[in-house]
C-alpha positions as CSV (number, residue, x, y, z in Angstrom):
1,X,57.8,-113.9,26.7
2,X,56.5,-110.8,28.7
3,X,57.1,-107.8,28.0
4,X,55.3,-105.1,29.3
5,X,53.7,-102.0,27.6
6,X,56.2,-99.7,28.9
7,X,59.0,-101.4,27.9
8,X,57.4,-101.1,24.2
9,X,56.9,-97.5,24.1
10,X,60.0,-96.8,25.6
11,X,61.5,-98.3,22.2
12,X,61.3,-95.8,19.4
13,X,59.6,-96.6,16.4
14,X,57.5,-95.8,13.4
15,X,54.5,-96.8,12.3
16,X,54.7,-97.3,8.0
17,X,51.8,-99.5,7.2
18,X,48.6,-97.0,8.9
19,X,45.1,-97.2,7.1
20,X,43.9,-93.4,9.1
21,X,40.5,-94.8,7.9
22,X,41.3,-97.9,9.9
23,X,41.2,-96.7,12.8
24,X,37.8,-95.2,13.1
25,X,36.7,-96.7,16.8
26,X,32.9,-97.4,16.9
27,X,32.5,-94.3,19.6
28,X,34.2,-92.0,16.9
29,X,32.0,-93.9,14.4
30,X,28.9,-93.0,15.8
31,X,29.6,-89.7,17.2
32,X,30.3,-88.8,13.2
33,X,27.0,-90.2,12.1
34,X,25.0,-87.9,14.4
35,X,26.7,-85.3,13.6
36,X,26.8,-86.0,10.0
37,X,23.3,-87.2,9.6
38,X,24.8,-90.3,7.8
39,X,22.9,-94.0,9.7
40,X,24.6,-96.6,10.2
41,X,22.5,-99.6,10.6
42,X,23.7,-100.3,14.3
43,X,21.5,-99.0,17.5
44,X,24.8,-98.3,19.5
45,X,28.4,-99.2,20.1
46,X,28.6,-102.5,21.0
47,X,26.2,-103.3,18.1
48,X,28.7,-101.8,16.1
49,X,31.6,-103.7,17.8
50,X,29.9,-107.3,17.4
51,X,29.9,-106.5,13.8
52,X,33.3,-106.6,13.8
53,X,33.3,-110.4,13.5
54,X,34.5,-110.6,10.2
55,X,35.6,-113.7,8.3
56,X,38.1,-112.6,5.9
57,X,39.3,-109.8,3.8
58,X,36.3,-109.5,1.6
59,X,33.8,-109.2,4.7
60,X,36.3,-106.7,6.5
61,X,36.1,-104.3,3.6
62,X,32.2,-104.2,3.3
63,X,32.1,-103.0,6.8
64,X,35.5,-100.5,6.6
65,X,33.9,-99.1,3.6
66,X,30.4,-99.0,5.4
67,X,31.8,-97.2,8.3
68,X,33.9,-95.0,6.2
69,X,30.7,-93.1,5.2
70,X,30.7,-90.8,8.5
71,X,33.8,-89.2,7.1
72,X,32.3,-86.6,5.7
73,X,34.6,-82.9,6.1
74,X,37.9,-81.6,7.5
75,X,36.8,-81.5,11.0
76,X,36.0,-85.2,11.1
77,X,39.6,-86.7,9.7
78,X,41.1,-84.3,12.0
79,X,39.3,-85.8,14.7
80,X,40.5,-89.3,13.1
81,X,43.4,-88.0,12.9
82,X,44.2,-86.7,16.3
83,X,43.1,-89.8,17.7
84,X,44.9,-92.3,16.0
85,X,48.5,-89.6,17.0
86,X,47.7,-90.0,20.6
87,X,47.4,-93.6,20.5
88,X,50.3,-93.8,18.6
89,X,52.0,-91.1,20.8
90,X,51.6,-93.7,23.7
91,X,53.2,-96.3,22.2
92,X,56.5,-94.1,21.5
93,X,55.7,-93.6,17.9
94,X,57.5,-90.8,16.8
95,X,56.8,-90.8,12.9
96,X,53.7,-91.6,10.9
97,X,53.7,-92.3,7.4
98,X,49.7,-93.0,6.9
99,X,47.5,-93.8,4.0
100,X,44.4,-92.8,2.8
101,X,42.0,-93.7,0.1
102,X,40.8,-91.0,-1.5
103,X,39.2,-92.5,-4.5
104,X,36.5,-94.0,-1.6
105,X,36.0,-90.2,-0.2
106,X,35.6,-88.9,-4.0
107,X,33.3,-91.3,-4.9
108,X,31.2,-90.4,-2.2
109,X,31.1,-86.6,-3.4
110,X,34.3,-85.7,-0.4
111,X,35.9,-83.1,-2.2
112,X,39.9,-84.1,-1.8
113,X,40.4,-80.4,-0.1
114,X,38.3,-81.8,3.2
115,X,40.9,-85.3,3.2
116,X,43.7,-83.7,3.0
117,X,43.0,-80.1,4.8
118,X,41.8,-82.4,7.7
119,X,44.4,-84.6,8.0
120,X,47.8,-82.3,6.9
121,X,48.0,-81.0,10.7
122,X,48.7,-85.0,11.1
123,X,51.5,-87.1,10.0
124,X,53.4,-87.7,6.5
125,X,50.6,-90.0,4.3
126,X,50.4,-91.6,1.3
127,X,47.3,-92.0,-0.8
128,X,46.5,-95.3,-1.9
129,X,44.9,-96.4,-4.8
130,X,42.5,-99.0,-4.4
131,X,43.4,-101.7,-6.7
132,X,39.4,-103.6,-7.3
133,X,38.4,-100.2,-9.2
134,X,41.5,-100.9,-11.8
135,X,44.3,-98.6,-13.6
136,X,42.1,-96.2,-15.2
137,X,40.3,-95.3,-11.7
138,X,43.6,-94.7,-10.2
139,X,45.0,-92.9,-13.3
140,X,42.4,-90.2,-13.3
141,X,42.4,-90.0,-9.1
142,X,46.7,-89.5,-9.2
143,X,45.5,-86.7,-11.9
144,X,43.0,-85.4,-8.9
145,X,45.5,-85.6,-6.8
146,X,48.5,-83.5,-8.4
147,X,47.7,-80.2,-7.2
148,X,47.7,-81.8,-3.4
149,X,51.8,-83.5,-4.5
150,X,53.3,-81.2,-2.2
151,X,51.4,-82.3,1.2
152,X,51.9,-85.9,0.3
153,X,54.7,-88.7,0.4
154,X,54.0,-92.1,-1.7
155,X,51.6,-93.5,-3.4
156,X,50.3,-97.1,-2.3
157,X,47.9,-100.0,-3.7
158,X,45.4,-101.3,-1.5
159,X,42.2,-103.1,-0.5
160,X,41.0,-106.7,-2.6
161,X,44.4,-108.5,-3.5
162,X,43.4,-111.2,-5.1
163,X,43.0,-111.4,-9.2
164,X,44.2,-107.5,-9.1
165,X,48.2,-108.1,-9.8
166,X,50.5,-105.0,-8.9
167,X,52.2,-105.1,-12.5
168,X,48.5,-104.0,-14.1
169,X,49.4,-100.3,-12.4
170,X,52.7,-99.8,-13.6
171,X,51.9,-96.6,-15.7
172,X,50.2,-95.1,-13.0
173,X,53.3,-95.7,-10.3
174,X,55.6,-94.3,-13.4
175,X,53.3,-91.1,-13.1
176,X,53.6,-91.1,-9.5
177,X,57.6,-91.1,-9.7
178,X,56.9,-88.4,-12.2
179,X,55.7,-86.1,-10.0
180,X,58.0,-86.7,-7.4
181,X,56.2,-89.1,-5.0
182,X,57.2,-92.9,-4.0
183,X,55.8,-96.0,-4.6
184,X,54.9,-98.9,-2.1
185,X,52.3,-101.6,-2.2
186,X,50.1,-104.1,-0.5
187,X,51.6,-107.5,-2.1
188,X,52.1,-111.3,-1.1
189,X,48.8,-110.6,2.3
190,X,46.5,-112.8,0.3
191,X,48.1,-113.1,-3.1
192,X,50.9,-115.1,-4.1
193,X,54.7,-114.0,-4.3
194,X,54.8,-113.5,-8.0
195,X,52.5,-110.2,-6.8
196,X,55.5,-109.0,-4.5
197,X,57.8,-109.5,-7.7
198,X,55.8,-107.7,-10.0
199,X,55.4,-104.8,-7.0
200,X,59.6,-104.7,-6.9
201,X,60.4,-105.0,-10.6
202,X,57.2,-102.9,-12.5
203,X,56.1,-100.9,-9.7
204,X,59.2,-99.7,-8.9
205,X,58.1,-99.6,-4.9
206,X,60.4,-98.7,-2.1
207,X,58.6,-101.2,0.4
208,X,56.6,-103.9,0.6
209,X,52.9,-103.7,2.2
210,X,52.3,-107.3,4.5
211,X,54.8,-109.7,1.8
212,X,54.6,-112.1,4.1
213,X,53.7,-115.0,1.7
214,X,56.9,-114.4,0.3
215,X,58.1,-117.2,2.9
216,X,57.2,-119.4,-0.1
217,X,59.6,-118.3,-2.6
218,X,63.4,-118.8,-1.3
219,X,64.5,-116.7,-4.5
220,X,61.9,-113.9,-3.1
221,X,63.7,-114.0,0.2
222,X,66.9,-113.6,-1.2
223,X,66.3,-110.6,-3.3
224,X,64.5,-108.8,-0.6
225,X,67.5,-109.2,1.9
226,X,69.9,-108.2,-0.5
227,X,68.0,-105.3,-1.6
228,X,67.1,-104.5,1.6
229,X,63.6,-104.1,1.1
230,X,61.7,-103.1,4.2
231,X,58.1,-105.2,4.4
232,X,55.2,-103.3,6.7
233,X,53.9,-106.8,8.6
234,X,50.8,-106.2,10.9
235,X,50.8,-109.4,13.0
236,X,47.2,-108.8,14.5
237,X,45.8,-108.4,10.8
238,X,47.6,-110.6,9.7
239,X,45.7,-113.7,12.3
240,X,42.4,-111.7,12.5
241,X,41.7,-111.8,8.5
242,X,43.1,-115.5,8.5
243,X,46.4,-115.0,6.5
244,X,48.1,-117.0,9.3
245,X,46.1,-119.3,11.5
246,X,47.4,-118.6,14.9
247,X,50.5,-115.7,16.0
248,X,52.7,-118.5,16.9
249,X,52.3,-120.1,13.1
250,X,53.1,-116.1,12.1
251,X,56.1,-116.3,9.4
252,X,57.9,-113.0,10.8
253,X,60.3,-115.5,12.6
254,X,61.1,-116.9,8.8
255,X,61.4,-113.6,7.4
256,X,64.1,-112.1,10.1
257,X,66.2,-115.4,10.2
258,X,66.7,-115.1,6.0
259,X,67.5,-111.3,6.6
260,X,64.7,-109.6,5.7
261,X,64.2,-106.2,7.0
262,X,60.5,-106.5,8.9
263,X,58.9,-104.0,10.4
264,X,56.2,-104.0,12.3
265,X,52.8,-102.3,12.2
266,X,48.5,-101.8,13.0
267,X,47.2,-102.0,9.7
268,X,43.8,-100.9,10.7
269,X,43.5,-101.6,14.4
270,X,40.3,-100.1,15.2
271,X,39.0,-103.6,13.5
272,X,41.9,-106.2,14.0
273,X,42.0,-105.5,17.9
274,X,45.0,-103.6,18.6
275,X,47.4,-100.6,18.2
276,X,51.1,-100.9,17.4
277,X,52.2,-101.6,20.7
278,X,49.7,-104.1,20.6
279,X,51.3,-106.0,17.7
280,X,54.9,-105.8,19.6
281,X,53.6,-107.6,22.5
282,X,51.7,-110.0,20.3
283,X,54.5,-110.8,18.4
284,X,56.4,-111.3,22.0
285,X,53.6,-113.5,23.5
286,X,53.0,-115.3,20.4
287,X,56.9,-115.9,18.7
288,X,58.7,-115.9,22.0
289,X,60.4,-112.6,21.0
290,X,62.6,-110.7,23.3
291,X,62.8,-107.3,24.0
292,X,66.1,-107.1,22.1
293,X,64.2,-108.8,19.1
294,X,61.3,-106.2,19.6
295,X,64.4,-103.3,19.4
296,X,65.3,-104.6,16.1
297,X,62.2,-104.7,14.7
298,X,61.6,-100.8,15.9
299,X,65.2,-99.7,14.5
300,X,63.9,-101.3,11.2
301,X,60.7,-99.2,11.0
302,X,63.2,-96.2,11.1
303,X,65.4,-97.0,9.1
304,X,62.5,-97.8,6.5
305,X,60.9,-94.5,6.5
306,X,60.8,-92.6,2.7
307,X,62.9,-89.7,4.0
C-alpha cells in the first residue's frame, strides 16, 4: 500500500515509546565529541554509521551506550532535544512523552540537573530505569530523582530484557506511584509474555513498552483488550534488532484484529533507520495497511497518553 509522507503527518499523533538518547544522529554525535573532548573510536560519520550494523539487542546497546558518552551538559540534550522535536514536528507529532536513562548519565559523573535542565524546554519524559543494573540501582536513582518529580511524568524499565523479569522492581514502581508518577515498561520485545504479566499485575504499569510477544498467549491478548492496555510497538526496531524477521511477518496485524490498542512508535531511530513517520509507512508497505488503518493507529497513540 502507498502512502505518502504527507498523508502521514497530516494524521495527528503521539509519539509514547521515544529513547531522547536514541536519537543521537552520527553528525550530532560527532559534533558533541569535539566539543566535549570525549573520542569516539570512529574517524568520521560514515565510520560511525557502518557501525551501526548491529546484530541484536545486546550489540545495539554497547554502541547506544558508547555513543551516549558525548552527552555531557544542558546544552548538549537540548541540542538532542531540539532535534529529535523538529523531526517529530514533521511528521505531525504533536505530543512527546520521552524517556531518558539517567542512571547511564550519573554513572558517568552527569549531574541529573544538566539531563533534565537540558531537556525540560522539550517534551513530557519519563525516566527509565535500566533493568541489567537491578532493584537496588534503580531504588537509590528514583531517590536521586525525587527532588526533579515535578518536571517528570512516569517511570519506565528498559534496556537488556532477558533474565531481568519486571516483577523483580515492584517496590521501586510502588515508590514511583508514591510520589505521584506512573508506571510503564519494556516487556514481551525479547522476553516472554509471563514478563508483560508480571509488568500489568506487580508493576502496576499503565502501558506496555513493545508486548508484542504477547501474540503467544491468547489469555494475554484478552486481558489487554479488555483492559484496554495501550502497547508502544516500534515496527523498524522491532525487524532491525531481529524480534520479527521481516515487516510483513510483523504481529501488529494479530494484535489489532484481537482488540488490542497499538500504537505506534521510533524507539530509537537514529540506529533502527527511521523516524515515526517512517514506521507508519513501513507498517503500510510492509502489512498492506491503509491510510484509515494508519488513522487508527494515530487516534490510539492519543488516546494512550498519561494525561
Amino acid at each position: 500500500m502507498l502512502v505518502t509522507s504527507e498523508q502521514v503527518a497530516a494524521l495527528p499523533k503521539a509519539e509514547l515509546h521515544l529513547h531522547i538518547e536514541g536519537t543521537l544522529e552520527p553528525e550530532l554525535a560527532l559534533e558533541l565529541s569535539a566539543r566535549n573532548g570525549v573520542a569516539l573510536p570512529y574517524r568520521d560519520v560514515a565510520a560511525l554509521r557502518g557501525a551501526y550494523s548491529f546484530s541484536d539487542l545486546s550489540s545495539f546497546l554497547a554502541l547506544y551506550y558508547e555513543c551516549m558518552a558525548v552527552l555531557r551538559t544542558a546544552e548538549d540534550f537540548a541540542d538532542l532535544a531540539a532535534a529529535y522535536l523538529a523531526r517529530a514536528k514533521a511528521d505531525g507529532v504533536g505530543r512527546v512523552e520521552m524517556f531518558f536513562d539517567p542512571q547511564v548519565h550519573v554513572s558517568r559523573g552527569v549531574p541529573l540537573t544538566e539531563v533534565i535542565g537540558g531537556l525540560r524546554k522539550a517534551a513530557d519524559r519519563s525516566a527509565c530505569f535500566l533493568r541489567d543494573r537491578g532493584p537496588a540501582d534503580a531504588a537509590r536513582t528514583l531517590e536521586a530523582l525525587a527532588d526533579h518529580v515535578g518536571q517528570l511524568l512516569a517511570v519506565g524499565l528498559d534496556s537488556a530484557e532477558v533474565g531481568y523479569p519486571p516483577g523483580d522492581f515492584a517496590e521501586v514502581f510502588a515508590a514511583a506511584r508514591g510520589l505521584g508518577l506512573h508506571g510503564v515498561a519494556h516487556a514481551g520485545e525479547e522476553g516472554p509474555p509471563e514478563y508483560v504479566w508480571q509488568a500489568i499485575d506487580l508493576l502496576g504499569v499503565a502501558r506496555i513498552d513493545h508486548g508484542i510477544r504477547s501474540v503467544e498467549d491468547p489469555a494475554l491478548l484478552r486481558r489487554l483488550a479488555a483492559d484496554g492496555t495501550a502497547l508502544t510497538v516500534c515496527p523498524l526496531s522491532n525487524v532491525r534488532l531481529r524480534c520479527v524477521p521481516t515487516m510483513a511477518a510483523h504481529p501488529l496485524r494479530t494484535l489489532l484484529d484481537a482488540g488490542v490498542k497499538v500504537t505506534v512508535n521510533s524507539d530509537d531511530p537514529a540506529y533502527f533507520g527511521g523516524y515515526i513517520g517512517d514506521n507508519y509507512r513501513a507498517l503500510a508497505s510492509g502489512l498492506g495497511l491503509d491510510l484509515s488503518d494508519l488513522a487508527a493507529l494515530a487516534a490510539n497513540s492519543l488516546d494512550a497518553c498519561l494525561y
